[in-house]
C-alpha positions in Angstrom: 36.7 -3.7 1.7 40.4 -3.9 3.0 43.2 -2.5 0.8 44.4 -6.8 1.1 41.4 -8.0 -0.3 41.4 -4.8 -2.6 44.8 -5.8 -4.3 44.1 -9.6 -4.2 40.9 -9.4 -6.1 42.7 -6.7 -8.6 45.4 -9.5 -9.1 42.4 -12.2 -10.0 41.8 -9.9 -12.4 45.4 -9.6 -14.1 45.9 -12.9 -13.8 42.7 -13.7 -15.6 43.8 -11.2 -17.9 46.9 -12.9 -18.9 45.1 -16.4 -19.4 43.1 -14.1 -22.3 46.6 -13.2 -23.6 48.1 -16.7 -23.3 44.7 -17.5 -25.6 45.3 -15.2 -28.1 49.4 -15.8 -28.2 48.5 -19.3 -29.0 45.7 -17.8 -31.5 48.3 -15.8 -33.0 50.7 -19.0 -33.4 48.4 -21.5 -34.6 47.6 -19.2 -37.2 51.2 -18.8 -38.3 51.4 -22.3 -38.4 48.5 -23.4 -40.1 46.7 -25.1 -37.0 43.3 -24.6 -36.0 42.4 -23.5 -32.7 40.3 -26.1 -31.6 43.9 -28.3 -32.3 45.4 -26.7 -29.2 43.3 -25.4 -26.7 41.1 -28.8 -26.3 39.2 -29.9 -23.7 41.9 -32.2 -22.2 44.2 -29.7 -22.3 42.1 -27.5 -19.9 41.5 -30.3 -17.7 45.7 -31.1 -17.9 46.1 -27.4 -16.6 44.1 -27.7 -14.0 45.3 -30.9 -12.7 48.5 -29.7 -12.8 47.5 -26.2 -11.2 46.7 -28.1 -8.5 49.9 -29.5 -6.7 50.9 -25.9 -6.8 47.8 -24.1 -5.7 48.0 -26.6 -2.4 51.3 -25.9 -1.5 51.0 -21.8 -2.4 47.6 -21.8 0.1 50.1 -23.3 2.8 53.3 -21.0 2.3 51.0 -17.8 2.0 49.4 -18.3 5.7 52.5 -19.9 7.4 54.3 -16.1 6.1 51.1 -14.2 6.5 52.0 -15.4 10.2 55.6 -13.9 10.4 57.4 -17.4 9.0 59.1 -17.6 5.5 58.4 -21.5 4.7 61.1 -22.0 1.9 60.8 -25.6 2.0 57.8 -26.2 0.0 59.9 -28.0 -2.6 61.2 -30.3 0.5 57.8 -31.2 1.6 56.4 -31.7 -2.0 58.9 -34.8 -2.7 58.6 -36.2 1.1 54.8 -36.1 0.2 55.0 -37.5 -3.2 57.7 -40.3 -2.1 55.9 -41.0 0.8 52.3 -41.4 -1.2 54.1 -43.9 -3.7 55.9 -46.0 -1.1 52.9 -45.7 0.7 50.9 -47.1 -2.3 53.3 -49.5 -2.8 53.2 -50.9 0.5 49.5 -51.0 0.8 48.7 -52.9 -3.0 52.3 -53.5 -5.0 51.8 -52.4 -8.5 48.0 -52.6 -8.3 47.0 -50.9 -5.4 43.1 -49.6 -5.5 41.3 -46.7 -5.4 40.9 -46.8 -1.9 44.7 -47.3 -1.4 45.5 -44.8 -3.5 43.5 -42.5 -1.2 44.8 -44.3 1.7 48.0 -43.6 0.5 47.5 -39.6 -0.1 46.4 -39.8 3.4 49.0 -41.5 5.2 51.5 -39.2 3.0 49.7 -35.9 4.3 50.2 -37.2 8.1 54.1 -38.0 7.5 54.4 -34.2 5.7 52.5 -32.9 8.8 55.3 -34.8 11.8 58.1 -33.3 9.6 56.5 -30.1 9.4 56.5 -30.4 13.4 60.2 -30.7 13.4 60.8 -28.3 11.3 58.3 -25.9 13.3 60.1 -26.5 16.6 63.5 -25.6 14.6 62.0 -22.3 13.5 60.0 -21.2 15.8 61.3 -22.4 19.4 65.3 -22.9 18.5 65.0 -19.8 16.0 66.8 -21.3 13.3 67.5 -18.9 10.2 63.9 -19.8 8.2 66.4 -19.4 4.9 68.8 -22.2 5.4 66.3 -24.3 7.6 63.7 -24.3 4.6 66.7 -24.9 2.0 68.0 -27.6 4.2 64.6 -29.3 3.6 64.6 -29.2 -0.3 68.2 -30.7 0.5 67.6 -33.5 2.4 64.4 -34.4 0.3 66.4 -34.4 -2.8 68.7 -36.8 -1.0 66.4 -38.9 0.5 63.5 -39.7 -1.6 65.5 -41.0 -4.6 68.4 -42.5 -2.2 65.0 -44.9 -0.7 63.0 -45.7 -3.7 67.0 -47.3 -4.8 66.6 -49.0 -2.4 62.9 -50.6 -2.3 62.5 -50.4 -6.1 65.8 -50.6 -6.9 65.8 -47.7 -9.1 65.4 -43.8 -8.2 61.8 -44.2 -9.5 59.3 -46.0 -8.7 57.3 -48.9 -11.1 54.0 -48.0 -12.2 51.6 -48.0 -9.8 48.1 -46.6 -9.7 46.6 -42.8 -10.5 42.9 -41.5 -9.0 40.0 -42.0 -10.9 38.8 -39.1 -12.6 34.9 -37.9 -11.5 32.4 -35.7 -13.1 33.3 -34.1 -16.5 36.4 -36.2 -16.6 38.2 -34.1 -13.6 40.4 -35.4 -10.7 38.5 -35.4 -7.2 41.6 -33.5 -6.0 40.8 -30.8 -8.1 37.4 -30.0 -6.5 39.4 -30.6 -3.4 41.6 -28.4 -3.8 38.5 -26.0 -4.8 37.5 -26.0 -1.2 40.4 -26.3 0.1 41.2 -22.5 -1.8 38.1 -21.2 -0.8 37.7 -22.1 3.4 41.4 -20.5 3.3 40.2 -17.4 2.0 37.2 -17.2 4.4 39.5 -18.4 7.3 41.9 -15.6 6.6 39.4 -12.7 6.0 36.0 -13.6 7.5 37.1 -15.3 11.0 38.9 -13.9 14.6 41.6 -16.3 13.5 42.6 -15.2 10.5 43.1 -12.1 12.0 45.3 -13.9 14.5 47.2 -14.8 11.6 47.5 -11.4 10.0 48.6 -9.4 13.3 51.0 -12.4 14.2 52.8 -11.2 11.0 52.0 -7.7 11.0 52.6 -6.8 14.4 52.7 -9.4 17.2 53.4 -7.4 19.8 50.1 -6.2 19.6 48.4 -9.4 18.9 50.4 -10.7 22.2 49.1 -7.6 24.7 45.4 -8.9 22.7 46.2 -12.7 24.9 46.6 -14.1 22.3 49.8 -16.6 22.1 52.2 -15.9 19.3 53.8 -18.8 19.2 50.7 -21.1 19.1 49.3 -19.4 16.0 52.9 -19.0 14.1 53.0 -22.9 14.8 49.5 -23.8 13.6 50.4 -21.9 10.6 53.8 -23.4 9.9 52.4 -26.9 10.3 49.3 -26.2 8.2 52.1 -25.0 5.2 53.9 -28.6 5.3 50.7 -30.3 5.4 49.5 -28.5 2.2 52.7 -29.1 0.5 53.3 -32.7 1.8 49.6 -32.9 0.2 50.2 -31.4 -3.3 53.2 -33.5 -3.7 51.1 -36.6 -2.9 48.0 -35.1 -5.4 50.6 -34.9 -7.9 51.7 -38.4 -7.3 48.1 -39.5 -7.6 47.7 -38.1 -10.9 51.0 -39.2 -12.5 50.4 -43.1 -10.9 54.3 -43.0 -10.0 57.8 -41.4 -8.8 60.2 -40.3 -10.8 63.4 -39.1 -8.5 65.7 -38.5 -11.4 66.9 -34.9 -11.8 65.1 -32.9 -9.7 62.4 -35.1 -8.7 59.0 -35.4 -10.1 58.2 -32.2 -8.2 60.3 -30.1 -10.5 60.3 -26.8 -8.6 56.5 -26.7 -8.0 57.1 -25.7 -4.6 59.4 -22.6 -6.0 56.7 -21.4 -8.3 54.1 -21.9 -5.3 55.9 -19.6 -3.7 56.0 -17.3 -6.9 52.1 -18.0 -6.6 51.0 -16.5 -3.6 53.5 -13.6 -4.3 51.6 -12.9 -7.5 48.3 -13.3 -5.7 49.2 -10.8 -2.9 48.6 -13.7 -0.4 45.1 -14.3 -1.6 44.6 -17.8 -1.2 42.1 -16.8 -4.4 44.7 -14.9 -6.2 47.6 -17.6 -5.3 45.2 -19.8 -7.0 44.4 -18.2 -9.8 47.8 -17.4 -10.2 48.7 -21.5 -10.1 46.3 -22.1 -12.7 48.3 -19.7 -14.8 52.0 -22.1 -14.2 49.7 -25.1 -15.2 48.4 -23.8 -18.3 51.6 -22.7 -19.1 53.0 -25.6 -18.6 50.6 -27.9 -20.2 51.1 -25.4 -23.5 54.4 -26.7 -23.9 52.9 -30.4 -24.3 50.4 -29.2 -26.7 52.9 -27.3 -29.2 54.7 -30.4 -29.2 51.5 -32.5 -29.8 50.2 -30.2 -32.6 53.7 -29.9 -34.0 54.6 -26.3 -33.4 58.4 -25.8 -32.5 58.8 -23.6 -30.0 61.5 -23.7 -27.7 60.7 -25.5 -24.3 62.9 -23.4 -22.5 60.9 -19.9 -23.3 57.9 -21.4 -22.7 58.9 -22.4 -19.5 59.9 -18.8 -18.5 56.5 -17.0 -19.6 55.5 -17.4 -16.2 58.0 -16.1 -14.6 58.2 -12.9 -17.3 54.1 -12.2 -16.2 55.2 -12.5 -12.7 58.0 -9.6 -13.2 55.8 -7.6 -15.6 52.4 -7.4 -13.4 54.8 -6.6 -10.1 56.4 -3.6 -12.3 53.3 -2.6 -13.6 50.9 -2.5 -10.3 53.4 -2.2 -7.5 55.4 -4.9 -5.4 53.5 -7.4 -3.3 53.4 -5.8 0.5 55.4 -8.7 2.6 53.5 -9.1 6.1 56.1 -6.5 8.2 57.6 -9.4 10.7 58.3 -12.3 8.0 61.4 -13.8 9.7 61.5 -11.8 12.8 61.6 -14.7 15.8 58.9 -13.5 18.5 58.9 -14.2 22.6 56.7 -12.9 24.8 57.5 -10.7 27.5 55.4 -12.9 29.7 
């Protein structure tokens, strides 16, 4: 075993270990409060967390390998709006305010393939012009935040769209993007540890000069990679359209710094598309534990809920050691060819 895969599966195992604390916090609290258990960690509330794990865990797989390549991909946040605009305008395009199933999954489609030309752009910028990866990916977030809500005014006529449609939930009452997103997690980690190409992908960050005297082109993998990062996010914005059945482009979007904390995700996993995973379901449950203290009635502030994750985060990196960054992220590459 690798001292990667080493670390990532050690980081499964804290962030499992921290879901067992969140559980016995909120054991602790509903005892101080008088509410039973079973009152706050339901059924729906699991299947809430993972739904919203999942937007995250999608655009967390695609930031990890487009850096695990050499390219810091800040603008996931950028490409989770275009994908959840696009998804609803999409939707609205294909069936008004009752679009069906199949548009709805039409819709996620056609959103992914708009995230992935973007992403092309983008690429090119990056990776052929050279453009600094830091303002390039924060010019992204920029123009999304522009954008999306500046064209739902004008088709909707509000910053957010009308009601429109969710996906149907599938066996035990869960979203068929969840298992999705299941398979999705685990063909990234073989791809990345079990194939010649995710090794590509590793030496392109680690050292691509030696990867390059291997013949094997740079450029071509750092692209793939880069592209396959918009892609995911464009998708987990559109997942997260499909399960909310519209847009919102008030404030910061429906997207809400999902693609921030996915980047906080596969830093906590170690870039273990497992670990980034796991570590996604931890932001979702902790998110969806702020709903249910406000279901069950216990007053806790929003705000410090909405931090916890953040304070794990800074606690397990103090605790077992900071997460190794791949030793070219942001260096450009040419070959001497």
């Amino acid at each position: 075993m690798s001292l990667t895969e080493y670390t990532g599966r050690k980081r499964v195992r804290i962030g499992a270990l921290a879901l067992v604390v969140l559980i016995v916090g909120g054991a602790g609290l509903t005892v101080r409060s008088g509410i039973a258990l079973d009152r706050l960690f339901t059924a729906g509330f699991a299947t809430r967390s993972v739904e919203m794990a999942t937007p995250i865990a999608l655009a967390a797989i695609g930031g990890l390998y487009a850096e695990k390549s050499g390219v810091f991909n800040i603008g996931l946040e950028g490409f989770m709006i275009f994908g959840a605009f696009s998804a609803a305008a999409s939707m609205y395009a294909l069936g008004g305010t009752s679009p069906t199933q199949g548009q709805v999954w039409l819709a996620v489609a056609v959103s992914a393939v708009i995230s992935t030309l973007i992403t092309v752009a983008f690429a090119v910028l990056l990776i052929r012009y050279e453009a600094d990866q830091i303002v390039a990916g924060l010019a992204v977030w920029f123009i999304g935040l522009g954008f999306a809500p500046f064209t739902a005014a004008i088709i909707w006529g509000s910053r957010s769209s009308p009601g429109l449609a969710s996906v149907n939930s599938v066996a035990f009452g869960q979203s068929p993007f969840v298992i999705l997103t299941v398979l999705i997690v685990l063909a990234s980690w073989v791809v990345l540890y079990r194939t010649r190409y995710g090794y590509w992908v590793q030496a392109a960050g680690e050292n691509p000069e030696a990867l390059d005297t291997a013949g094997v082109d740079v450029t071509r993998v750092r692209y793939a990679t880069v592209i396959f990062s918009g892609a995911m996010a464009g998708l987990g914005g559109a997942v997260l359209l499909a399960h909310a059945g519209n847009f919102v482009g008030i404030g910061d979007t429906m997207v809400e710094g999902r693609g921030w904390i996915g980047i906080v995700a596969y830093l906590f996993g170690n870039y273990n598309p497992i670990g980034a995973a796991g570590a996604a379901l931890l932001f979702g449950a902790l998110d969806m534990l702020n709903v249910q203290f406000q279901t069950v009635g216990i007053e806790v502030s929003a705000r410090l809920v909405n931090l916890l994750p953040y304070v794990a985060v800074i606690i397990v990196l103090s605790a077992w050691g900071k997460t190794r960054m791949p030793s070219s992220v942001g260096e450009s590459y040419e070959s001497e060819d």
